[in-house]
N, C-alpha and C positions, 0 to 999 in steps of 0.2 A: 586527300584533296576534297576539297567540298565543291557544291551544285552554288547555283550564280543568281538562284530565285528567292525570294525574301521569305522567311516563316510567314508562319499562318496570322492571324488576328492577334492584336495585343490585348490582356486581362484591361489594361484600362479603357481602351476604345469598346472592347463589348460590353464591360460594365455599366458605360455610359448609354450605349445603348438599351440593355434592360431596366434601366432605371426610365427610360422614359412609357409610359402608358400608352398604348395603344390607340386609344380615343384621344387624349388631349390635340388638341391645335391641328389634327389630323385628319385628312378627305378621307371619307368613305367611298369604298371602290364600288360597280355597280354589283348589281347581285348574280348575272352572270358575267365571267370573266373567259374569253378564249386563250389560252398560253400557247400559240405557236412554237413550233420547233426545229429547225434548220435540220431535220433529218425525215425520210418517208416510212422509215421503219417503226413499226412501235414493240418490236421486241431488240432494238440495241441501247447503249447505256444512254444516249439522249432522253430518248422515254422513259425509260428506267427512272433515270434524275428526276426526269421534269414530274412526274406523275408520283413519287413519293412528297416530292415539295409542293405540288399542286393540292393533294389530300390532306398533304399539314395546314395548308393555308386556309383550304374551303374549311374546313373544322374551328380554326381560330378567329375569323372573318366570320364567318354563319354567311357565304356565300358558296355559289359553283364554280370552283374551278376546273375547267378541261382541256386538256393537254390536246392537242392538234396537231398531228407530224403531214406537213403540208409540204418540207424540203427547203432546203437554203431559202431560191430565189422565192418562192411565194411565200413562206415566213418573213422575208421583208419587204416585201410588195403591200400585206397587209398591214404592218408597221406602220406603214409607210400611209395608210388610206385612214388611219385611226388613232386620235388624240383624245380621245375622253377618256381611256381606262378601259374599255371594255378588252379591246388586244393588247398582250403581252409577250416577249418575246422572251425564248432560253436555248441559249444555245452552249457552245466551250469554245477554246482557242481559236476554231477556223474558222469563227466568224471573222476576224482582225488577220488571219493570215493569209486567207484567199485574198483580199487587199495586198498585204507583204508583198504574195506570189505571181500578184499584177492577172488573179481567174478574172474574167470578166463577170459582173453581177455583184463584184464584191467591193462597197464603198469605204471610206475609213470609218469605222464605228464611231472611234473617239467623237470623229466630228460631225456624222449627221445623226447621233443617238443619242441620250444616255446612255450612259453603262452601268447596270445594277449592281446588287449583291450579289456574291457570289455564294453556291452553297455546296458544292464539291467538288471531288475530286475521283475521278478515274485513275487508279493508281498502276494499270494495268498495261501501260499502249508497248510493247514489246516489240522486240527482232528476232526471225526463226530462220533456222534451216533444217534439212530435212535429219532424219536420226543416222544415216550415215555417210552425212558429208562430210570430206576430210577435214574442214571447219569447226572446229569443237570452242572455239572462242571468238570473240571481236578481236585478238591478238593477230590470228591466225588472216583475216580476212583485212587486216591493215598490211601483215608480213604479205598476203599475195598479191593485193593488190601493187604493192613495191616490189615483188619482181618478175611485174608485169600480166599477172592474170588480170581477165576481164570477171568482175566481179557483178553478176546482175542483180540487184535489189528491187522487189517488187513493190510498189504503193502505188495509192492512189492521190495522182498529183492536185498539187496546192492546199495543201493544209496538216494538222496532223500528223497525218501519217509521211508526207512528206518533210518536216524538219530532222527525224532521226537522219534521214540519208544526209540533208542537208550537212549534219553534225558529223558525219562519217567523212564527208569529202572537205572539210574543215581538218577535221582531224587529220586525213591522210597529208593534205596539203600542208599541214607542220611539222609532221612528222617523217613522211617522206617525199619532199616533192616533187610533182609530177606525178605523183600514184594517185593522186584526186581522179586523175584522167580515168583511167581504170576500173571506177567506184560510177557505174549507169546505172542509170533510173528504167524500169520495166513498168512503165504507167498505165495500170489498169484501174478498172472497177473497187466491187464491194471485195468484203474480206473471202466470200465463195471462190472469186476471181483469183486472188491473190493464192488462197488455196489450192487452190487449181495446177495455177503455176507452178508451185514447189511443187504438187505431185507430178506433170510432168515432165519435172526438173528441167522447166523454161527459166527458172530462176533458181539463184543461189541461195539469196537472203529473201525474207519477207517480214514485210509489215504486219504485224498483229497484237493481239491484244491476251491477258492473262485470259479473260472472262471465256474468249472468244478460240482460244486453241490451247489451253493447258491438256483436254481430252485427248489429243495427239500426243502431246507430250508423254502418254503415257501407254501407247501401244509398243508392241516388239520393233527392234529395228529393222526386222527385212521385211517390215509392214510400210508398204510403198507411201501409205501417209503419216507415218509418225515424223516426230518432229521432235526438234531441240532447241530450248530456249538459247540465247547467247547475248541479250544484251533486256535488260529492262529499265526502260528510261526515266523512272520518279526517281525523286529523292529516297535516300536512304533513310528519312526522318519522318517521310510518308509511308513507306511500307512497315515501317515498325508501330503505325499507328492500324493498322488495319487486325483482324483477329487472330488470333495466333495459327490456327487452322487454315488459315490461306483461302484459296479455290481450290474444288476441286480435291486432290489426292496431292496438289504441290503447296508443302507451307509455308506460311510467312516467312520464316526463316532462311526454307530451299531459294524463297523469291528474292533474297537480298544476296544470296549467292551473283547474280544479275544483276546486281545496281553499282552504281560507286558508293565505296572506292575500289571494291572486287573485278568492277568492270571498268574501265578508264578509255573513256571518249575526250580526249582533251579540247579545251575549248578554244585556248591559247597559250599551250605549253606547259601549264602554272595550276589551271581548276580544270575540271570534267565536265561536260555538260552534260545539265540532268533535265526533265521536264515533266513534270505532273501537269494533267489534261483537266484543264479546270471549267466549272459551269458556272453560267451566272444568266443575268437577266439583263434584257437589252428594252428599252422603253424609246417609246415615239418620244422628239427631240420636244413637243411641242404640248406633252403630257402637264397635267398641273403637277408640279413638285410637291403637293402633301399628298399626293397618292403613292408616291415614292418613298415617302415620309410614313407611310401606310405600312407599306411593306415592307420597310426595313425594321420596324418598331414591332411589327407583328413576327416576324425571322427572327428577332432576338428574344423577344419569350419564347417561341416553338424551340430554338437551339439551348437555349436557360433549362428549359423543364427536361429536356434530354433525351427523349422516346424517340425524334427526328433518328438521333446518331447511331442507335439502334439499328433499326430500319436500314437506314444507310451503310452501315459495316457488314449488315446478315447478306447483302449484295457485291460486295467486296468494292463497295465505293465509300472515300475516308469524307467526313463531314470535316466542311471546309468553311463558316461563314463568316463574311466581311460585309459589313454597312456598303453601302452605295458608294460614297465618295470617298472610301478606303480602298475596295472592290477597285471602281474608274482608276484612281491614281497607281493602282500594284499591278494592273494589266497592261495601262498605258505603258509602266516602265516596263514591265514582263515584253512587251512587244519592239521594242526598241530595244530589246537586247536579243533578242531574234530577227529581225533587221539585220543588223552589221550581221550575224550567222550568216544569211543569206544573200547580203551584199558582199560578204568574202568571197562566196564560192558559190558562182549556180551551179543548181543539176537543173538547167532549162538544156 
């Protein structure tokens, strides 16, 4: 069974891309540039992201670019106060999904934004339990759910980390139904929280990330925190691009152990669903389009010369770039097929 999300960039569309110069027909951005970013953290993969592509960009531009983790609502607050260029926005998925999920603060991108390029991929966002719960698969936690255990799953609601679940109670509802019921949400915090929880053992399943608990992964089992992977939600065609060495002590290879078609979350009896956590760049609606034109023309020589992809895999994030209006149109659809997900089955 295959994932329901489109491949990466076509050779003709980035071609076309490099081929256009950097300076022809195109706005000069100013010489400082702020890049907000819908997260407060600067040691998780938003910064991460934004601040390798912020250093490609000030380099290529002969400007400053500075990554600013100011949090969702003030990263679009400021958007939202600034149309010259000076502010830019980068965020992944849950900017468009806190909309989906009806979080308050969360407007539709598509339509009060642009939507930029995109330039990675978090190929990382997992499901754990602890190393000796009788749960050894997502088979097992579909089978209990169906005969009638209460299964708690930790995240944090409306975004991200909230669509695996979503995908679990879809699934059970196909497969067994009435076993969605079963399949609750434990809505907490940051991933400390969520931590927390499995240790102790407030929750069954939890939200997380390879980057973020492969180290658990690999303690003794009657180490009250270790943990076991049992579901990893890219693509199987994302993880095979990442370095053969994985994170961490688990490798690329152990990682697809975790993915489809080894792991099977159906989406609708027929395919699996999969989801890679993707980033991209959100601009004030009201920005001049050749500053847009700037950055997309300057991304595709920084992605052509190839040092970016580097950088980007030694982090265990897979280089992922699409132009602007390829970007807007592959998320739009990417988010309207996560819709109907969530329109089958709340976990409100």
């Amino acid at each position: 069974m295959t994932g329901f999300f489109k491949t990466l960039a076509t050779a003709a569309g980035f071609a076309a891309m490099v081929a256009s110069p950097i300076i022809a027909n195109a706005a000069e951005l100013p010489s400082n540039v702020r890049l907000v970013i819908g997260s407060k953290s600067t040691g998780g993969d938003t910064y991460q992201n934004s601040a390798i592509v912020a250093e490609a960009l000030s380099k290529k531009l002969d400007i400053n670019v500075k990554v600013d983790a100011v949090g969702v609502s003030e990263a679009f607050k400021a958007l939202d106060r600034d149309s010259r260029g000076t502010t830019l926005m980068m965020f992944h998925d849950g900017a468009y999904m806190g909309n989906l999920y009806g979080v308050r603060g969360y407007d539709n991108i598509f339509e009060k934004y642009n939507v930029g390029a995109t330039v990675s991929i978090n190929p990382g966002n997992a499901y754990l339990v602890a190393k000796d719960s009788p749960f050894r698969s997502m088979e097992d936690v579909f089978a209990a759910a169906a005969a009638g255990q209460r299964i708690r799953v930790a995240i944090q609601a409306g975004g991200v980390s909230e669509i695996g679940l979503s995908a679990m109670k879809n699934a059970a509802k196909i497969m067994y139904p009435g076993a969605e019921e079963n399949i609750v949400a434990v809505n907490t915090g940051s991933q400390a929280d969520k931590n927390q929880l499995l240790f102790d053992r407030q929750a069954d399943v939890i939200n997380g990330s390879v980057q973020a608990n492969e180290q658990f992964t690999q303690l003794a089992q009657d180490d009250q925190k270790a943990m076991r992977f049992i579901w990893v939600t890219a693509r199987e065609e994302t993880i095979k691009q990442a370095n053969p060495e994985g994170m961490g002590n688990t490798t690329s290879e152990e990682l697809l152990g975790y993915t489809t078609p080894n792991v099977s979350v159906t989406i609708d009896g027929k395919k699996d669903f999969t989801f890679d956590k993707e980033f991209f760049f959100i601009f004030n609606k009201d920005m001049d389009p050749a500053i847009i034109e700037t950055i997309d023309n300057a991304l595709a020589e920084i992605y052509a010369e190839g040092k970016i992809q580097e950088t980007q895999k030694n982090s265990f994030f897979i280089p992922n770039f699409l132009p602007s209006t390829e970007a807007s149109a592959y998320l739009k659809d990417k988010s309207e097929t996560i819709r109907k997900i969530i329109s089958s089955i709340s976990t409100k």
